[in-house]
N, C-alpha and C positions, 0 to 999 in steps of 0.2 A: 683310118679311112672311114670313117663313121657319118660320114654327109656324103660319100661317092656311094653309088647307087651299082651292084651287081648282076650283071646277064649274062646267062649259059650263052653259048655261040657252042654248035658242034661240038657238046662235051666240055667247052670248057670254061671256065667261070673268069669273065672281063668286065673289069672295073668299068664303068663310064664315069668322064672324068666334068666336074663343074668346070663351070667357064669362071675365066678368072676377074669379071667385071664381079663376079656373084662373090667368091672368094673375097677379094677389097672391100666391097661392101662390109661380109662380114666379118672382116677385121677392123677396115675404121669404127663398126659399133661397138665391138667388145673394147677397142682403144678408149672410145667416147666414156663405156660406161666404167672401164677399169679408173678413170679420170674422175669421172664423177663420184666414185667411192673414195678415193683418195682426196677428193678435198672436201666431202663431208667427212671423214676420218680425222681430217687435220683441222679441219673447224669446232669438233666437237673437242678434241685435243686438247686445243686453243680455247675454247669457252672454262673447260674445267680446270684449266691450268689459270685461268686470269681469275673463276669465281673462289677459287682455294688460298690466290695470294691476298684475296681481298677480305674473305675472311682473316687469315693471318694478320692482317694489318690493322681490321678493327679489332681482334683479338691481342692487340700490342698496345694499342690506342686504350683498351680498356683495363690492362694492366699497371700502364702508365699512370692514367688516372688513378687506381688503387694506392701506388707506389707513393702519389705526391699525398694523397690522402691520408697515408699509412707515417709519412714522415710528418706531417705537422702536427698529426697529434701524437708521434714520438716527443716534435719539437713543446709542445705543451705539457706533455705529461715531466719533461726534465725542467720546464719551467718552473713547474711546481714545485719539483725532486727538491729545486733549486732555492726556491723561496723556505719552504720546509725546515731543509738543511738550515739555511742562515737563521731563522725564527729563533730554532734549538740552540744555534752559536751562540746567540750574543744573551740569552735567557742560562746562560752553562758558565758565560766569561766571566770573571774573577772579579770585574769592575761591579757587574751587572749585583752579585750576587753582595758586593758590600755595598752596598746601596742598603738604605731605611726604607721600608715600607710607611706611607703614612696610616693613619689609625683609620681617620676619616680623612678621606679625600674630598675638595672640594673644589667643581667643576664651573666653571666661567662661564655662562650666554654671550654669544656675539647678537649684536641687537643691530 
């Protein structure tokens, strides 16, 4: 009873009581403003839950691009592995190696 207001009457202590148009009042305000805290509560909610998947998703977005990055130049670097390897095969093969070296060699122009 902290808004009803207290008077002695002959000894003894009586409440007077609010009228209840005052009471609704102030209940529809505290309803109003309990409402209004609840959906700025759930709007800010809502903004940090949308601005964190959105990060997440350029942060996926930019991994991605690392990943495809990260693989072509795996795909190159076995390109190479690749050429490398064969160089040394056919310079190693048994054909290659009876083969004559000439003394001087001598080189053609295309004109």
């Amino acid at each position: 009873m902290d808004s009803e207001e207290f008077i002695k009457r002959r000894g003894k202590t009586i409440a007077t009581r609010t009228p209840l148009s005052v009471e609704i009042k102030k209940s529809i305000s505290m309803l109003l403003f309990t409402l209004l805290a609840i959906i700025i509560l759930v709007s800010i909610v809502y903004l940090l839950n949308s601005s964190q998947t959105s990060q997440k998703g350029n942060s996926l977005k930019q991994q991605q691009l690392q990943k495809e990055q990260l693989q072509g130049k795996s795909h190159d670097l076995i390109q190479l592995l690749i050429n490398a390897q064969s160089f040394k095969n056919i310079e190693n093969s048994d054909l290659v190696k009876s083969m004559v070296k000439p003394d001087k060699p001598v080189y053609l122009d295309q004109k």
